[in-house]
MARVEX-635529 format. One record per residue (C-alpha): z, y, x; residue in three letters. Coordinates in nm, 2 decimals. Layout:
<pts>
      zz      yy      xx    r
       Z       Y       X  ALA
...
</pts>
This chain:
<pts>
      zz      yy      xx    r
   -6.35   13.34   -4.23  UNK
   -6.55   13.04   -4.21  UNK
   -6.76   13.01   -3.83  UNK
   -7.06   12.89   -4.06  UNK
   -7.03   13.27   -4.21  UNK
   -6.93   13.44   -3.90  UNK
   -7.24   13.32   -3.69  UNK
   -7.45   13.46   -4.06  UNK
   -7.32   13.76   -4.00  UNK
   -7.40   13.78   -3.58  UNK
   -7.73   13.70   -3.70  UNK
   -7.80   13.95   -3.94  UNK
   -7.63   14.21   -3.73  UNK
   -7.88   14.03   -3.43  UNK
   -8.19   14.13   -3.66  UNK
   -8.08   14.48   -3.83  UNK
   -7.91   14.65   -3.55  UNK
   -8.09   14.55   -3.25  UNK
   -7.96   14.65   -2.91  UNK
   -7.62   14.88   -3.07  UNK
   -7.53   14.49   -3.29  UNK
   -7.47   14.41   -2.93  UNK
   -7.17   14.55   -2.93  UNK
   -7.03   14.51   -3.23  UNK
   -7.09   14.08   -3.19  UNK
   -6.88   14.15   -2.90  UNK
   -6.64   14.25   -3.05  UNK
   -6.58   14.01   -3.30  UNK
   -6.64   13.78   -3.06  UNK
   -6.32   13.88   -2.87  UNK
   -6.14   13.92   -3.21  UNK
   -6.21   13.60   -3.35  UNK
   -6.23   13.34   -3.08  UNK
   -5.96   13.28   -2.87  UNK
   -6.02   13.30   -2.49  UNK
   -5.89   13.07   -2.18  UNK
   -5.81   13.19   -1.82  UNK
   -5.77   12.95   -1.55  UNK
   -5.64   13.03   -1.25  UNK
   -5.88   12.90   -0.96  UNK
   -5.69   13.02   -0.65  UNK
   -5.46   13.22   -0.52  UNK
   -5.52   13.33   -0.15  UNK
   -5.23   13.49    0.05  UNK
   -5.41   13.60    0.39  UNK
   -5.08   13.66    0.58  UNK
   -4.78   13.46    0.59  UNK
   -4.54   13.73    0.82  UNK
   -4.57   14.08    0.70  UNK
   -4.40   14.42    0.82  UNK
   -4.07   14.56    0.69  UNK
   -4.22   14.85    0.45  UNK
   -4.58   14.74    0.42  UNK
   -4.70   14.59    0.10  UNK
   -4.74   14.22    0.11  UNK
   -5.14   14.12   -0.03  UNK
   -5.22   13.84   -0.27  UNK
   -5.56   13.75   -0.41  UNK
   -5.64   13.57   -0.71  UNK
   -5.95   13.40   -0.86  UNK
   -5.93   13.38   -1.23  UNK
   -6.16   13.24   -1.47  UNK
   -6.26   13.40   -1.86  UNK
   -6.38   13.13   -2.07  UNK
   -6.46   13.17   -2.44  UNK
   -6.47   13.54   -2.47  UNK
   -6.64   13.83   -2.27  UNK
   -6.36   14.03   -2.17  UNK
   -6.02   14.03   -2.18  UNK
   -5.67   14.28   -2.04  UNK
   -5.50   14.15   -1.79  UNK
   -5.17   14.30   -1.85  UNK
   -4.91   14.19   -1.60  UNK
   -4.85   13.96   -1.35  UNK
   -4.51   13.76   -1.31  UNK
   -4.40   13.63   -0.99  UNK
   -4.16   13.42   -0.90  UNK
   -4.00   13.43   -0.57  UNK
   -3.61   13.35   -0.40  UNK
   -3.47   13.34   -0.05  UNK
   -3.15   13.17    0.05  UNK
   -3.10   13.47    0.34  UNK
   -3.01   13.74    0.03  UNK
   -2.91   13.46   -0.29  UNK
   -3.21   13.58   -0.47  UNK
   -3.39   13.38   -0.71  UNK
   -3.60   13.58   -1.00  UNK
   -3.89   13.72   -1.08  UNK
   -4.08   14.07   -1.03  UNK
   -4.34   14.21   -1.30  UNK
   -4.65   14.37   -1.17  UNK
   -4.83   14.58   -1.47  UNK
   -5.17   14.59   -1.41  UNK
   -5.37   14.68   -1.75  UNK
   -5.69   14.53   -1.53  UNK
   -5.99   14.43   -1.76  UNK
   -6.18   14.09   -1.65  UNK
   -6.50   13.96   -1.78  UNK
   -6.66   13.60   -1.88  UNK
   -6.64   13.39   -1.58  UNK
   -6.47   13.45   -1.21  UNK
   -6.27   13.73   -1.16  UNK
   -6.15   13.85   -0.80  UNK
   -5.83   14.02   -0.79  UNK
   -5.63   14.17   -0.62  UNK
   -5.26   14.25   -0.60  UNK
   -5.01   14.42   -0.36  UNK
   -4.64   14.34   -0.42  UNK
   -4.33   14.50   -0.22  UNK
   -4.13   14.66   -0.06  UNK
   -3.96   14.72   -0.42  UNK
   -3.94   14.45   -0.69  UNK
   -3.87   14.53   -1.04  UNK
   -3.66   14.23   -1.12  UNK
   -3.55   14.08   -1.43  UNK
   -3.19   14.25   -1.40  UNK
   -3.18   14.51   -1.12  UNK
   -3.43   14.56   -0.79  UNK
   -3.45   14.47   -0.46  UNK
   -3.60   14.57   -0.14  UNK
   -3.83   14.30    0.06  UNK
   -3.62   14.34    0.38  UNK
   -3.63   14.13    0.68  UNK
   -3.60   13.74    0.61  UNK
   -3.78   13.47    0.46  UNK
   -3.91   13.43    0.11  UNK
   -4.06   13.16   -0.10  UNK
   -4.30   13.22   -0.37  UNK
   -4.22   12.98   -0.66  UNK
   -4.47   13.04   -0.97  UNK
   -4.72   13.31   -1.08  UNK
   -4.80   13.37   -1.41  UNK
   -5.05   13.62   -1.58  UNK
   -4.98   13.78   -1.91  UNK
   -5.30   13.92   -2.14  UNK
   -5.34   14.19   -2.43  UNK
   -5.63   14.00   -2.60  UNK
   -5.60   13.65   -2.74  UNK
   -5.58   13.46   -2.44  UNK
   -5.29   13.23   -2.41  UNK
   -5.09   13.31   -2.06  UNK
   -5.19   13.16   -1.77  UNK
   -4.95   13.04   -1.48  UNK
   -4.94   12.83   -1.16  UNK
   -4.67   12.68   -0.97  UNK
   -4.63   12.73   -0.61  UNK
   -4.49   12.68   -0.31  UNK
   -4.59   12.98   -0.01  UNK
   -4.37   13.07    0.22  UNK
   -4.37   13.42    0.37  UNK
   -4.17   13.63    0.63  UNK
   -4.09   14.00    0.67  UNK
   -4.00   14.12    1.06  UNK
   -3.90   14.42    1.20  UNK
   -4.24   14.61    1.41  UNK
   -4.28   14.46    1.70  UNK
   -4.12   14.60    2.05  UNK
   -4.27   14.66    2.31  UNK
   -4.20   14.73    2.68  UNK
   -4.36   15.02    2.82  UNK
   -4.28   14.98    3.22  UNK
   -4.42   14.76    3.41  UNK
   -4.22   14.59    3.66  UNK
   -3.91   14.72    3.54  UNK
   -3.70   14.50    3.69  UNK
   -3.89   14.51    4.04  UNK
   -3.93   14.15    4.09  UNK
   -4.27   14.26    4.22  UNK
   -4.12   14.46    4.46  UNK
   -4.33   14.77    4.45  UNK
   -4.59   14.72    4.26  UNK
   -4.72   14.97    3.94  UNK
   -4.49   15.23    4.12  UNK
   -4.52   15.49    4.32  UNK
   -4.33   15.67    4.53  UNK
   -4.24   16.03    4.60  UNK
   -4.03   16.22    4.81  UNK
   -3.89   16.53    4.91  UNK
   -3.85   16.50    5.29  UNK
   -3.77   16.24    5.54  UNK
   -3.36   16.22    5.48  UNK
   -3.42   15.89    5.20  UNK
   -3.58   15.60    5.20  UNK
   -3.66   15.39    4.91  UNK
   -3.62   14.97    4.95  UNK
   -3.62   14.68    4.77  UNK
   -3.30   14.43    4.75  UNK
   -3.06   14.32    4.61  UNK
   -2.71   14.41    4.45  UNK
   -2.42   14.11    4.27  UNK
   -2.41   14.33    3.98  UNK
   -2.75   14.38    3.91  UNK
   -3.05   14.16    3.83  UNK
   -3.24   13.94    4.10  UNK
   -3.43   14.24    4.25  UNK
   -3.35   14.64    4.25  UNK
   -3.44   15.00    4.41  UNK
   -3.24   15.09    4.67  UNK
   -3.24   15.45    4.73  UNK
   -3.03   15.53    5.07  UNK
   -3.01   15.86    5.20  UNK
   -3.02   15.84    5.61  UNK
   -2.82   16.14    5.72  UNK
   -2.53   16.33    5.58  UNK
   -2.64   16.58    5.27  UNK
   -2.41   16.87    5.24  UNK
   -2.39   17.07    4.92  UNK
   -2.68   17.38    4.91  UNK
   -2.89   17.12    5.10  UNK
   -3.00   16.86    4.84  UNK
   -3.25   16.63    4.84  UNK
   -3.45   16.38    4.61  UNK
   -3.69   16.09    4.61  UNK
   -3.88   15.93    4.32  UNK
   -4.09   15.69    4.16  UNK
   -4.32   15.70    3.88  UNK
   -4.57   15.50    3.62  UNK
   -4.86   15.60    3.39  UNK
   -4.75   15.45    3.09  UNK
   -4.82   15.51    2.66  UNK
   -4.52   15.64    2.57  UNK
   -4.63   15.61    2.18  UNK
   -4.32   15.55    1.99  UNK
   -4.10   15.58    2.27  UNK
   -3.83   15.73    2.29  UNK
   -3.59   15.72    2.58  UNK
   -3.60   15.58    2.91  UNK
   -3.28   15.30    3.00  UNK
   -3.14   15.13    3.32  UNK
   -2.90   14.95    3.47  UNK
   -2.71   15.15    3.79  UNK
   -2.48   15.07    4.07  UNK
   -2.36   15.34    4.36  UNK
   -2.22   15.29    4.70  UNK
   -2.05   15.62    4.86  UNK
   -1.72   15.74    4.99  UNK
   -1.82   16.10    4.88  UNK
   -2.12   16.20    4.65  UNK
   -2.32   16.35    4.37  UNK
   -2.62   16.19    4.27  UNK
   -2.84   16.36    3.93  UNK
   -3.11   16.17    3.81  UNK
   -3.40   16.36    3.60  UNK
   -3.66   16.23    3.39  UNK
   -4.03   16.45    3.45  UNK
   -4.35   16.40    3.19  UNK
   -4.67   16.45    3.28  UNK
   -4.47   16.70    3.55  UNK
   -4.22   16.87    3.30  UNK
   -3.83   16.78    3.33  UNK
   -3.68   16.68    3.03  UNK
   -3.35   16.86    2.91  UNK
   -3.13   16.58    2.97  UNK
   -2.99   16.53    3.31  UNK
   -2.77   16.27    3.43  UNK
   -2.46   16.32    3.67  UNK
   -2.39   16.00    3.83  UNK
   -2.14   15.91    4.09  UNK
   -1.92   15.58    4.18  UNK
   -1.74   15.59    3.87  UNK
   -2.03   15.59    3.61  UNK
   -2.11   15.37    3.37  UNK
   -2.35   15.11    3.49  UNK
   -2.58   15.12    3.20  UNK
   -2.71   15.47    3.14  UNK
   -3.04   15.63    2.96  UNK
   -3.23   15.99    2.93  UNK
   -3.33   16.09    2.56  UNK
   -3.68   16.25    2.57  UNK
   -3.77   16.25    2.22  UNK
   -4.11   16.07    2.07  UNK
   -4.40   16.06    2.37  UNK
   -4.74   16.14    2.34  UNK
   -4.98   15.89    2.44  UNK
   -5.07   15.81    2.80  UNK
   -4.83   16.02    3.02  UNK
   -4.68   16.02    3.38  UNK
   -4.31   15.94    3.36  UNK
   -4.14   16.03    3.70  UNK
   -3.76   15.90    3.77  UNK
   -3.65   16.17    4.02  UNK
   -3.28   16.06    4.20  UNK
   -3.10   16.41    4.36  UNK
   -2.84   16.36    4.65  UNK
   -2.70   16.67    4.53  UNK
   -2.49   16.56    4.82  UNK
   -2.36   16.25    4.98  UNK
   -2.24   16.09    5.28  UNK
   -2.44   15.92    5.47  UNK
   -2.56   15.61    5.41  UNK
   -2.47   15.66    5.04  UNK
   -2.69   15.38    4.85  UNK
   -2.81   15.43    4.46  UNK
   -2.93   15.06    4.31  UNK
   -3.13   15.11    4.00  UNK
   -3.26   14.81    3.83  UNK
   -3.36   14.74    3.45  UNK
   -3.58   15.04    3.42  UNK
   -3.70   15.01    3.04  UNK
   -3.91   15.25    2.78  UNK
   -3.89   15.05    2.46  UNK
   -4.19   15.14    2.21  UNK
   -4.00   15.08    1.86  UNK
   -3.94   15.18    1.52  UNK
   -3.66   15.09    1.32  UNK
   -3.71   15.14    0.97  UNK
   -3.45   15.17    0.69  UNK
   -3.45   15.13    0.34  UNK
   -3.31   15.41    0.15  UNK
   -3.20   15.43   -0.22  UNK
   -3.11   15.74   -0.38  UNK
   -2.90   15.85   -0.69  UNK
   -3.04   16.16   -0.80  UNK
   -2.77   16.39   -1.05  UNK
   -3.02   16.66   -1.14  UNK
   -2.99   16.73   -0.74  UNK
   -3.30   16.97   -0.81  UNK
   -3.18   17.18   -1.09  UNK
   -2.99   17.48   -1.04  UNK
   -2.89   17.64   -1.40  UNK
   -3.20   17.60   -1.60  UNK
   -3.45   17.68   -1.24  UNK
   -3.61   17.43   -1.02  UNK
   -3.42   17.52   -0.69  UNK
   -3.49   17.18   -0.42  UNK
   -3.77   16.96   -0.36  UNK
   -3.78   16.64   -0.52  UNK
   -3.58   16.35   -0.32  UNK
   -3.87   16.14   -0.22  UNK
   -3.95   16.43   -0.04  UNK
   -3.63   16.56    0.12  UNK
   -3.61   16.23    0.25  UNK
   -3.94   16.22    0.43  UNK
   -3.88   16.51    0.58  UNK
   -3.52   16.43    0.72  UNK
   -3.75   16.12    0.81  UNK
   -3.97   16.28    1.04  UNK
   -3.64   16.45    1.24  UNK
   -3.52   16.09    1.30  UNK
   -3.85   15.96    1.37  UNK
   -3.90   16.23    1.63  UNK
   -3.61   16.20    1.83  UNK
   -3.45   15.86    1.75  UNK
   -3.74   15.64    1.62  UNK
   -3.59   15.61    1.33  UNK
   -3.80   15.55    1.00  UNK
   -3.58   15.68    0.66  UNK
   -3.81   15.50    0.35  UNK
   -3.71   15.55    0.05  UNK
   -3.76   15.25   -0.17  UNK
   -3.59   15.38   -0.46  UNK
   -3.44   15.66   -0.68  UNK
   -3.23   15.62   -1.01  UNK
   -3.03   15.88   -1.23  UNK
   -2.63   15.89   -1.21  UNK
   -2.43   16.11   -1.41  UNK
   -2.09   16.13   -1.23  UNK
   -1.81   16.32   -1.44  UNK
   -1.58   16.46   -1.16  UNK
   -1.74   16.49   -0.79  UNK
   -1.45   16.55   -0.61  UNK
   -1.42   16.39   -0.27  UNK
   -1.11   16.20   -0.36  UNK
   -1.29   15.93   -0.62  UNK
   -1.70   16.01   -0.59  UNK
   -1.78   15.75   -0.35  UNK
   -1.58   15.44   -0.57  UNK
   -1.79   15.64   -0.83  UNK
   -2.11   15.60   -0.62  UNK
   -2.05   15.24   -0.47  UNK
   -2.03   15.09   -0.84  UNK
   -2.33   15.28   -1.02  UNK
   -2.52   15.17   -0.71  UNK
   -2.40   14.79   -0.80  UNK
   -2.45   14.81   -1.15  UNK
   -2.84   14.95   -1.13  UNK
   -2.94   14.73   -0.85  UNK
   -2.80   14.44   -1.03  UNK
   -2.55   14.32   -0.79  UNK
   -2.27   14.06   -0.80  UNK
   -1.99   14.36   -0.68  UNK
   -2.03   14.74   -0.56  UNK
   -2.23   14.80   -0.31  UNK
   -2.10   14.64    0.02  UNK
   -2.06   14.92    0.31  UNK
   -2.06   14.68    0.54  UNK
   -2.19   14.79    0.93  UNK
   -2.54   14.74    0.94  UNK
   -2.82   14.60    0.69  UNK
   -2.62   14.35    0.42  UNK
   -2.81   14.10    0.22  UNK
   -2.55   14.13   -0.08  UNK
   -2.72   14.51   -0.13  UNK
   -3.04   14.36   -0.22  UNK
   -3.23   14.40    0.08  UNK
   -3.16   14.79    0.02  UNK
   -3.03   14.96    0.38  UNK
   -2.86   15.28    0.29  UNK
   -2.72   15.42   -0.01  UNK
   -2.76   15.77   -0.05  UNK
   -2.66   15.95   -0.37  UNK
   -2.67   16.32   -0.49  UNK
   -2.59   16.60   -0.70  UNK
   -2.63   16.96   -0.80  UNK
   -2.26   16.99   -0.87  UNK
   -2.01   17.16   -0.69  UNK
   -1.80   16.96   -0.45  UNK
   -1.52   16.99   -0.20  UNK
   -1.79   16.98    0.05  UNK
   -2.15   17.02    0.06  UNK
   -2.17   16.63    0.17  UNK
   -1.95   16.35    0.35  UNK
   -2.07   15.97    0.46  UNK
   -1.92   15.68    0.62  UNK
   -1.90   15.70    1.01  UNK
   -2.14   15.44    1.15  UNK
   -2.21   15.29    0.83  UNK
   -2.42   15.27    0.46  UNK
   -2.33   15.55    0.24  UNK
   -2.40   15.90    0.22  UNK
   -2.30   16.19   -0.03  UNK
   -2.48   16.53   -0.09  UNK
   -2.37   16.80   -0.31  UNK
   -2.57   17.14   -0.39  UNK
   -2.27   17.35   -0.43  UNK
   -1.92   17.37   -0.22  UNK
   -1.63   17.52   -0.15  UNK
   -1.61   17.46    0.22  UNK
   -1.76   17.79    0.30  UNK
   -1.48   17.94    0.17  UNK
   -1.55   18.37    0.09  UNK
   -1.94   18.25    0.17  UNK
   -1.93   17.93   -0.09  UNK
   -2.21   18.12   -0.32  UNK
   -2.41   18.01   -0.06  UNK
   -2.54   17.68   -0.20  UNK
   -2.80   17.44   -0.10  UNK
   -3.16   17.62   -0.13  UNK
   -3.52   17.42   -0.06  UNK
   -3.48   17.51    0.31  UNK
   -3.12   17.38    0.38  UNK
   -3.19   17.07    0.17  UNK
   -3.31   16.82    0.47  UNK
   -3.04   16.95    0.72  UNK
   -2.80   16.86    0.49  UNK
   -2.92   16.48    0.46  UNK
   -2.99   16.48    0.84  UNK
   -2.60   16.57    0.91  UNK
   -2.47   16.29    0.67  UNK
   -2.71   16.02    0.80  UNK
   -2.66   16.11    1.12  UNK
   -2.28   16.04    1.05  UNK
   -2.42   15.69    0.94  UNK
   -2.54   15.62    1.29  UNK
   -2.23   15.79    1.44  UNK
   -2.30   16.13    1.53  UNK
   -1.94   16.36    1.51  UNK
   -1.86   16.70    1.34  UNK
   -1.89   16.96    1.65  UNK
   -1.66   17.25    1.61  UNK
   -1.86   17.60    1.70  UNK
   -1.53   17.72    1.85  UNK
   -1.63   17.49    2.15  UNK
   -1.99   17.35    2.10  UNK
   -2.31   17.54    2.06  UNK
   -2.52   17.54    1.78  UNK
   -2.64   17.25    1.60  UNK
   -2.72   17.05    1.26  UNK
   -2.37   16.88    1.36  UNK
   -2.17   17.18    1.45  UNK
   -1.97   17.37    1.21  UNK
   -1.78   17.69    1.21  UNK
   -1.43   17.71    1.12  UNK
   -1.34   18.06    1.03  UNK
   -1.52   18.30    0.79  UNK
   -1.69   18.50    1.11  UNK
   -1.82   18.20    1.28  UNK
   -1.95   18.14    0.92  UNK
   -2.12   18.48    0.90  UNK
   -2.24   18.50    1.28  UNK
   -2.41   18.18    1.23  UNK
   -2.57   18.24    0.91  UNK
   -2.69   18.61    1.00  UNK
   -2.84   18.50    1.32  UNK
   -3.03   18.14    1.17  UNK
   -2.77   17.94    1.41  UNK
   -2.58   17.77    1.08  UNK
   -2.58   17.40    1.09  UNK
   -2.81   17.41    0.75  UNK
   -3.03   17.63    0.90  UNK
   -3.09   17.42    1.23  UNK
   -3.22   17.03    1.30  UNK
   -3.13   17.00    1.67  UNK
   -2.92   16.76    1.76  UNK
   -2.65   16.81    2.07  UNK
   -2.75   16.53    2.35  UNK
   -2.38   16.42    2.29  UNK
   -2.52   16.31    1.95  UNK
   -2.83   16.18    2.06  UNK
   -2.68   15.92    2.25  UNK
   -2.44   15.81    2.01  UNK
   -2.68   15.77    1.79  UNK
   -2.92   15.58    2.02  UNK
   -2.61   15.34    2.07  UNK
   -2.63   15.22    1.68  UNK
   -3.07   15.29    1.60  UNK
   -3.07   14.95    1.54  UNK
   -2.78   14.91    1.31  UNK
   -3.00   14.82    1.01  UNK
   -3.26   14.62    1.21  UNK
</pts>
């Protein structure tokens, strides 16, 4: 159509149709001229973000030559030399801008869709090479080079005790004591720091007669999670317990010290609540006199480590043709807020993919596993199960996969590392295996693998009471258990044992 004859029309349309032309001309303004979008600026406000937490960019664009067009995707470029990645990631946005400047804005992260497989935005440093904007209407693409440099840290940790280290002799703590038989000093000790707590007991403590002295802090125990120091004992004879008190209540873990103990020790309390008093109480249960108990290094970390989870789901929540479990994204938050509670621990999962594994059986599933995880992520191998966070997984932590078939056992996972296995149905119940995995059971299952991950053991409940790690071995243990709500998928404590096994490797993917 000739523009002479085009603007005829617009006119006519102008004259006959009044305000309702309006829309029409706009139309064949849009379908008839071709637009042009520059891109004016792109604004990143932060240049370090979180592990987990979307990353921000803002854009300016400018419409020229039509009224409106889509915005349908935005490419991005980006590579890091800490995990060999160099690609891009699609963001579809289906956004409409108008004539003029637009104001946009985009979040990108922790998952990128790339051009072959997907990656997590894990901890290291990234470079952002080129964006590029794709539209619907007939507007040619617009694209920018670049050259931002970002970083992605772990939270931040923070000390909680002040004066820890008691270079300051006294000061933030106070003191408390049961009688007159200890005394409390400041000095110091050649395997210790420059400054520590002596605790000396001035007369002879027999056994029935103990005694204890203390010192505590008002302190925000937010995202804390277990108090740690540094010990040293002096005695021919003794027995010394130290017990951790919260705003006045003792914790369930209490240690037994005497001059054989390991010099670094800490007491589990589970997640704080806000400003409490913390009390360090040290017992003579008894001791000799003149018995000295150094104590140096006092620390309450306020952390959170977070891990990256990706999941392969085999129709985990079918059962026959019935919807019998929760979704994974779900199970997954919930194991998350068990670890979160006790170990500070942050399960996030990233991603979930189909698998469609023909024979489950323990013997091959996790070769299975390991190379459908490389294949859909795009990697160069399997996935590596290396210890700890690996940059050849893609910036993905752990690898969790799952299915509603019927195993050797209900799940298994590599001690202290980066794969778990979950199945709905087993066989290691033996006369009770028609018990599979119902909605209920579903997190305790993935809180007994993962906790394998970060080194927590199988208990036997010949020997060991009740937990998510402590299974029966004969058919009435099974029963007892089950008929009484003790069974390990029935339960989501974790033994103390466990707890500080665990605590030893909470940072393995940090």
């Amino acid at each position: 159509m000739k523009r002479s004859t085009l603007f005829g029309i617009i006119l006519i349309l102008i004259v006959g149709t009044g305000v309702g032309g309006f829309f029409l001309i706009d139309t064949i303004i849009n379908n008839y001229f071709s637009g042009e979008v520059n891109i004016v600026a792109v604004i990143w406000p932060n240049n370090t973000s979180i592990k987990g937490e979307p990353i921000e960019i803002s854009v300016v664009l400018k419409l020229e030559g039509i009224n409106k067009a889509t915005l349908e995707l935005a490419e991005i470029g980006i590579s890091s030399l800490d995990y060999s990645l160099n690609d891009s990631t699609k963001l579809f946005l289906n956004k409409e801008i108008v004539r003029g400047s637009n104001f946009l804005t985009m979040e990108i992260g922790p998952l990128l869709n790339l051009s072959n497989g997907y990656f997590a935005l894990n901890v290291g440093e990234y470079k952002v090479n080129s964006l590029n904007f794709g539209f619907i209407n007939k507007v040619q693409e617009s694209n920018i080079s670049l050259d931002f440099t970002f970083n992605i840290k772990n939270p931040e940790e923070v000390e909680r005790i002040i004066n820890g280290d008691f270079n300051d002799y006294l000061n933030s703590w106070e003191g408390g004591l049961q009688d007159n038989r200890t005394v409390a000093t400041i000095t110091t000790h050649p395997s210790l720091y420059n400054n520590s707590i002596r605790f000396t007991n001035v007369e002879e403590i027999n056994p029935g007669d103990s005694t204890w002295i203390s010192i505590s802090q008002t302190l925000d125990l937010t995202q804390a999670y277990y108090l740690s120091f540094e010990q040293v004992i002096e005695s021919t004879n003794c027995s010394i317990e130290v017990n951790l008190f919260i705003n006045e209540i003792k914790q369930d873990m209490t240690l037994d010290l005497n001059t054989g103990s390991e010099q670094y020790q800490n007491i589990h309390f589970g997640e704080g609540e806000g400003i409490s008093e913390v009390t360090l109480q040290i017992v003579f249960v008894y001791a000799d006199n003149s018995t000295n108990v150094y104590l140096d290094n006092l620390s309450i970390l306020s952390y959170e480590h977070r891990v990256f989870v990706f999941m392969l789901n085999d129709n985990w929540e079918i059962s026959g043709s019935d919807l019998a479990r929760n979704d994974l994204f779900t199970t997954m938050l919930e194991t998350s807020d068990i670890f979160e509670r006790e170990l500070g621990i942050k399960l996030i999962p990233v991603l979930e993919l189909p698998w469609y594994p023909e024979d489950v059986s323990m013997s091959i599933i996790d070769e299975t596993a390991l190379e459908t995880a490389g294949n859909l992520l795009g990697l160069d191998n399997i996935w590596d199960t290396e210890y700890g966070r690996s940059s050849n997984n893609n910036g993905f932590d752990l690898l969790t996969s799952f299915s509603n078939q019927t195993s050797d056992h209900f799940g298994f996972a590599y001690y202290e590392n980066n794969a778990a296995f979950h199945f709905a149905e087993s066989e290691e119940l033996g006369d009770f295996s028609y018990l599979g995995i119902i909605a209920d059971w579903a997190e305790n299952l993935v809180q007994h693998e993962i906790a394998h991950n970060f080194g927590a053991l199988d208990r036997d409940r010949t020997f060991d009471p009740p937990s998510v790690m402590s299974k029966p071995v004969t058919p009435q243990q099974v029963w007892d258990d089950f008929y009484y709500g003790r069974l390990w998928l029935q339960v989501n404590n974790w033994l103390i044992e466990d707890i500080l096994l665990m605590l030893e490797n909470r940072a393995m993917f940090d």
